[in-house]
N, C-alpha and C positions, 0 to 999 in steps of 0.2 A: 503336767506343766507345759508339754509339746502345743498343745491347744489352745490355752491360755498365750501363750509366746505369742502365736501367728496370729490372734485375736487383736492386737494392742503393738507390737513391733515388726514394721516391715521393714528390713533396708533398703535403703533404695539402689536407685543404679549407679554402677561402679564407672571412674571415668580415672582410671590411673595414670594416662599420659600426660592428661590435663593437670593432674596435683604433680605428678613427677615434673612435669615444665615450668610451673610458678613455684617449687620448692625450694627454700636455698640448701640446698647439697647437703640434706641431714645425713648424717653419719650411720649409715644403718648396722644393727649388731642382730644376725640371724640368726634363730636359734627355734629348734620347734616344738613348741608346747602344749599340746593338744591344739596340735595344725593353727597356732600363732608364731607370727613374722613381728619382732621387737622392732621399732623404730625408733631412736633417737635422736638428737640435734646437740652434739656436746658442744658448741659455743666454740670462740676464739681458745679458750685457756680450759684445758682439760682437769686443771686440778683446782678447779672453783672449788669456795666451801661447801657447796648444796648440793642436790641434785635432787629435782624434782619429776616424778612419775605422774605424767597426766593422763587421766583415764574417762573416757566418752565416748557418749556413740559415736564411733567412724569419725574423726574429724578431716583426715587427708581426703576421704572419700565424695564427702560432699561436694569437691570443690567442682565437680564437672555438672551436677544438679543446679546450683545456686551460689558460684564462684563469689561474687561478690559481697553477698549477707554472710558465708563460712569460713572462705578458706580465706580470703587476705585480714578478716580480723586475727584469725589465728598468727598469721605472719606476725602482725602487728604484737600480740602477745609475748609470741616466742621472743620478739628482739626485746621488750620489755623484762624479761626472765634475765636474759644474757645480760643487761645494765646493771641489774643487780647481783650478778655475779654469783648465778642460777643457771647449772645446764640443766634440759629441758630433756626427758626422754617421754612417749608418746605412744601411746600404747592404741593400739585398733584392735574392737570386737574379732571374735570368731565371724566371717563371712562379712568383713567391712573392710573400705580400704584397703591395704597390702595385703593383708590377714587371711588366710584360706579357711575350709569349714562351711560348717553351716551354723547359723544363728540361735543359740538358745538361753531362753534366762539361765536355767542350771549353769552353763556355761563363765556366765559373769564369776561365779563363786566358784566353779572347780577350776579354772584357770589363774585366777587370781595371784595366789599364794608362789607359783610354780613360777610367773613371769619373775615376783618378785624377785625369790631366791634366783634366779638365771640373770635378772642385771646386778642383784648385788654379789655375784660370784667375778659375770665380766667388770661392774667396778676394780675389784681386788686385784685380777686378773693383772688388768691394765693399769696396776698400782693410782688410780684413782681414790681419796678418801670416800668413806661412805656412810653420810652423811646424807638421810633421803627423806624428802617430803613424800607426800602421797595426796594428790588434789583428783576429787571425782565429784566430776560434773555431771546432772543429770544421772542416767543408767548407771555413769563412770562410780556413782555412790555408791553401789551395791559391790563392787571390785574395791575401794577404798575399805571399806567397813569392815569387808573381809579379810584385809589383809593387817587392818587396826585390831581386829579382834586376836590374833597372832601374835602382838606385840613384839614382834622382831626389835633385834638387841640396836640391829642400824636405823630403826625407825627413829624421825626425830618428833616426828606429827603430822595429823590428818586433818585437810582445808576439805570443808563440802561446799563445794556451789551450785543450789538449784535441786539440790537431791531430795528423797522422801525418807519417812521415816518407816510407815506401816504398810508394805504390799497389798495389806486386806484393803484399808481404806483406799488408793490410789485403785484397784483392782474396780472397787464398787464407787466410789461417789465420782472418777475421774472417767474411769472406761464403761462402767454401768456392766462389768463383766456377771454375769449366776452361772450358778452349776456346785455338783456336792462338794467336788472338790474347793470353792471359795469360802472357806471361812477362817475366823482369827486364831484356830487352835491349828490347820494344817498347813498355813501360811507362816509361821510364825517363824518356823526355821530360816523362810527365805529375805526375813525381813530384813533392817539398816538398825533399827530401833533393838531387834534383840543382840545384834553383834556389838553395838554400843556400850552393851551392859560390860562386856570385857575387856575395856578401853583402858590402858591404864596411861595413854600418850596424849601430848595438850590437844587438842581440839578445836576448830577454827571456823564456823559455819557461815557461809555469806547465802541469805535469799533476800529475794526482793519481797515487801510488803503488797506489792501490787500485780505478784505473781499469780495467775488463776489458773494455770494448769496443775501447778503442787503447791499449794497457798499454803 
């Protein structure tokens, strides 16, 4: 899968002064979990109903690459979250953003589960209700799915935006990836579609119809 990874995901270059300077003063909760750093933003009122876990490639990271198309719609987001009376916690890849490591798919799924249970320990902790969504955009699906497939007792449900379903097909008709290792019998554990199958939480998918990179 090391192959495959560097085949199709590169991160790009990290600019963390520049996301720590337009940031508004998220609330960081450290904790290391397979060399990941948790980010959060708990809003004005810490004991909102919700609390939602957003998971994507690097979003704080971007913002030194292409500030403008990344990191201020995010802003824009976040304050939209907090209106509706949603804190916002933010999770960055292995080797993106905040996040130390190095990058690899495996990764998305063996870290997954751990981030979770470690913010909903710090919810409890900090007598915060817990009460958590789970939204995974893009990559972030593959860490959603995983942690839906779990069905933790705090989960309330999982929003996919943009994500896929089958790593074989995105593997071959998106990246035009071969080798023995790509086919749908050895791919199948890493996929969004099999973790599905053990969904027992509502479920919430937004894609665009006019998406041509995962139509």
């Amino acid at each position: 899968m090391g192959v495959i990874m560097f085949t199709v995901w590169y991160p790009p270059h990290k600019a963390l002064d520049v996301a720590k300077l337009y940031a508004k003063q998220p609330r960081e909760i450290p904790f290391v979990t397979k060399w990941r750093v948790f980010n959060t933003s708990a809003g004005k009122d810490g004991m909102k109903q919700y609390h939602l876990i957003y998971t994507e490639r690097g979003k704080l990271e971007e913002a030194g690459k292409e500030l403008n198309k990344y990191f201020f719609p995010f802003i824009e987001i976040e304050g939209f979250f907090f209106k509706c009376g949603v804190n916002l916690a933010v999770v960055d890849f292995r080797g993106y953003g905040f996040s130390s490591g190095d990058p690899f798919y495996t990764s998305l799924i063996i870290d997954a589960l751990p981030i979770y249970n470690e913010f909903h320990k710090w919810l409890i902790k900090n007598s915060f209700n817990d009460s958590i969504f789970i939204l995974g955009r893009s990559l972030g699906s593959v860490c959603a799915s995983e942690i839906g497939a779990h069905n933790p007792e705090s989960l309330r449900g999982i929003i996919f935006e943009s994500g896929f379903a089958s790593l074989y097909d995105m593997m071959t008709r998106l990246f035009r990836v071969t080798g023995k290792e790509i086919t749908p019998e050895f791919l199948e554990n890493y996929s969004n579609d099999t973790r599905i199958r053990k969904f027992f939480k509502p479920v919430l998918v937004i894609h665009g119809t006019a998406d041509w990179i995962i139509p």
